[in-house]
C-alpha positions in Angstrom: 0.1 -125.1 166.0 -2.9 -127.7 166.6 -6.5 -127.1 166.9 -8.2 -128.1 169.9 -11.9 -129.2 170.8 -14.1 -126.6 172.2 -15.7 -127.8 175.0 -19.5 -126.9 174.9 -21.7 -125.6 178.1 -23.3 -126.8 180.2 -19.6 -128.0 181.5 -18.3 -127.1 185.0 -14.8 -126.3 183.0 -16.4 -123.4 181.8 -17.4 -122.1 185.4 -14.4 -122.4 187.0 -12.3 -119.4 187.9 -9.0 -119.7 186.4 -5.8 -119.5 187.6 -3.2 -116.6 186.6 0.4 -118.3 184.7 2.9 -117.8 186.8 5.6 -117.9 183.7 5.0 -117.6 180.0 7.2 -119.8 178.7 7.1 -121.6 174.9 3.9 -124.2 176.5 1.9 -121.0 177.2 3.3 -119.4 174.1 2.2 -122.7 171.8 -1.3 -122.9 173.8 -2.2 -119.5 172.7 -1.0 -120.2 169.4 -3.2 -122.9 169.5 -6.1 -121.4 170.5 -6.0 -119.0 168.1 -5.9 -122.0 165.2 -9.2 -123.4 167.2 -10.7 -119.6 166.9 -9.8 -119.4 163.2 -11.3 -122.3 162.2 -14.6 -122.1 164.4 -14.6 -119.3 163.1 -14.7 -116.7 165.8 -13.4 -113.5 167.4 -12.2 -114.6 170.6 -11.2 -118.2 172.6 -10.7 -118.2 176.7 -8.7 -121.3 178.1 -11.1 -122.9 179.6 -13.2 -123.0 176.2 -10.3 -125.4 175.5 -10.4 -127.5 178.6 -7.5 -125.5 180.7 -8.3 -123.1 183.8 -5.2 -120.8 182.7 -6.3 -116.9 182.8 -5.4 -116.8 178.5 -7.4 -115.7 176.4 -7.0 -115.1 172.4 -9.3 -112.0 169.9 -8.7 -111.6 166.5 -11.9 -108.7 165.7 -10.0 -107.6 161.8 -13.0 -107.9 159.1 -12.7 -110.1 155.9 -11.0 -108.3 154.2 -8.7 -106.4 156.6 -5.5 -108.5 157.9 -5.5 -110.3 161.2 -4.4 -108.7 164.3 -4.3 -111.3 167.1 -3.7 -110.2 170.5 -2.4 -113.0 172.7 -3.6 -111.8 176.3 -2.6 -113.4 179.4 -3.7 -113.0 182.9 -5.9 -110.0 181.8 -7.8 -107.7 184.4 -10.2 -104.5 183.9 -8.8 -101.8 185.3 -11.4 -98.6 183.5 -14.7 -99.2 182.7 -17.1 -96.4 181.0 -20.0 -95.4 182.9 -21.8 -95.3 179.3 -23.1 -99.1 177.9 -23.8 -100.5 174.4 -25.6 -103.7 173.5 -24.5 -105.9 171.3 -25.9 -109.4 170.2 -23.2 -112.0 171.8 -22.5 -115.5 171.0 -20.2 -118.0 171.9 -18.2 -120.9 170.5 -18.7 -122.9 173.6 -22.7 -122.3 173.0 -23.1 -122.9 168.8 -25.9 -121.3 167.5 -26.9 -119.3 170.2 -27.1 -115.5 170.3 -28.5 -112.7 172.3 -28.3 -109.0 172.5 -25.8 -108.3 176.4 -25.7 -104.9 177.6 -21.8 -104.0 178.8 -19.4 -101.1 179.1 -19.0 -99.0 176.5 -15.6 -98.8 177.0 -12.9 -100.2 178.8 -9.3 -100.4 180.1 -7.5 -103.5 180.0 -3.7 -104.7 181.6 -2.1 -107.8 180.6 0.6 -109.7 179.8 1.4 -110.2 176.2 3.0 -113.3 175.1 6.7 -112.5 175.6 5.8 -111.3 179.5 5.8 -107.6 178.5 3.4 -105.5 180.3 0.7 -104.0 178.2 -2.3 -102.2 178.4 -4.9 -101.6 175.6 -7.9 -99.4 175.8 -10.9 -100.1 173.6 -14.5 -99.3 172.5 -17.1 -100.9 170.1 -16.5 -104.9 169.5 -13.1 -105.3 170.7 -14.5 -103.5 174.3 -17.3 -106.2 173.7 -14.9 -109.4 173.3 -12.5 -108.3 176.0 -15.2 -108.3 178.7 -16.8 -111.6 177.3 -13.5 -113.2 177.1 -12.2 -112.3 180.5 -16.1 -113.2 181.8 -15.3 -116.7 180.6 -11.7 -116.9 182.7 -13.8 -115.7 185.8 -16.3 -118.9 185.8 -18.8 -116.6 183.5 -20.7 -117.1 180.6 -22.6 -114.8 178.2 -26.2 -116.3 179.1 -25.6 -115.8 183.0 -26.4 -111.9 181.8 -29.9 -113.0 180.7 -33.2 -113.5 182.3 -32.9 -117.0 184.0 -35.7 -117.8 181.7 -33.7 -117.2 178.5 -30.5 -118.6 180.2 -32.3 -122.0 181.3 -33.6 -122.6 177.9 -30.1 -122.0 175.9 -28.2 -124.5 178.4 -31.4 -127.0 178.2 -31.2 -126.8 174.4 -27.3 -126.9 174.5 -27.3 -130.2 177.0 -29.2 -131.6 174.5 -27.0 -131.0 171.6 -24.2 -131.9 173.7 -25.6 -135.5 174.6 -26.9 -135.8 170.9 -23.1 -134.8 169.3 -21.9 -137.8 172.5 -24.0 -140.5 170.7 -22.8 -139.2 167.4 -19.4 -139.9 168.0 -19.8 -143.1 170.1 -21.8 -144.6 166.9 
């Protein structure tokens, strides 16, 4: 396994609507091991491809506490199939946006089909934070980021203040 670089927004990468894998073979197999070193060591609870530069439909979640063990799921080409009618609000953030956080109204609930990493079918059903991180994650392999749920007002400043972070961490590193 490697860690990779996030990329940060604003960055059309993280717009773009990805692609579904065709096989899952050991390259998709080590990039989602990969991704999941990159979310460990943010830290975070989930990682979407194109958070890492690729426009593959793979995303990584981890949402075991401190002290509890991990319990990665390795998702690819994932797709909603239930949604609850009820909603919850939780205050969302994002590795690709460091430092910013707001409060995104979603689902409940939902359904999810996917792949898993050995090309089995699967199909997991969840509520509460993982219900949160599935539909942020697979928002991120449709071109979609958390902030494009807020007010343009609140969305404008967070990728204003994140362009300038970005173009101040470009000057770091060139010095």
């Amino acid at each position: 396994m490697s860690k990779r670089d996030i990329v940060w927004a604003p960055d059309k990468v993280l717009k773009t609507k990805c692609t579904p894998v065709e096989t899952i073979d050991d390259e998709i197999r080590q990039i989602l091991d990969d991704m999941l070193e990159t979310m460990y060591d943010a830290p975070g609870i989930g990682l979407a491809a194109p958070q890492i530069g690729l426009t593959k439909r793979l995303i990584v979640i981890d949402v075991a506490g401190k002290d509890e063990e991990p319990q990665p799921l390795r998702i690819v080409n994932p797709e909603i199939v239930w949604s609850s009618d009820e909603v919850s609000t939780y205050e969302e953030g994002c590795l690709s946006l460091p430092g910013h956080y707001a409060d995104v109204t979603r689902p409940a609930a939902v359904r999810v089909k996917y792949l898993d990493e050995t090309g089995a079918a699967q199909e997991i059903e969840a509520d509460g934070l993982l219900a949160t991180c599935l539909q942020h994650e697979i928002d991120h392999i449709d071109g979609v980021l958390f902030v494009d749920h807020l007010s343009a007002l609140k969305r404008n400043m967070i990728l204003r203040k994140m362009a300038k972070a970005k173009k101040q961490r470009a000057e770091d590193e060139a010095a």
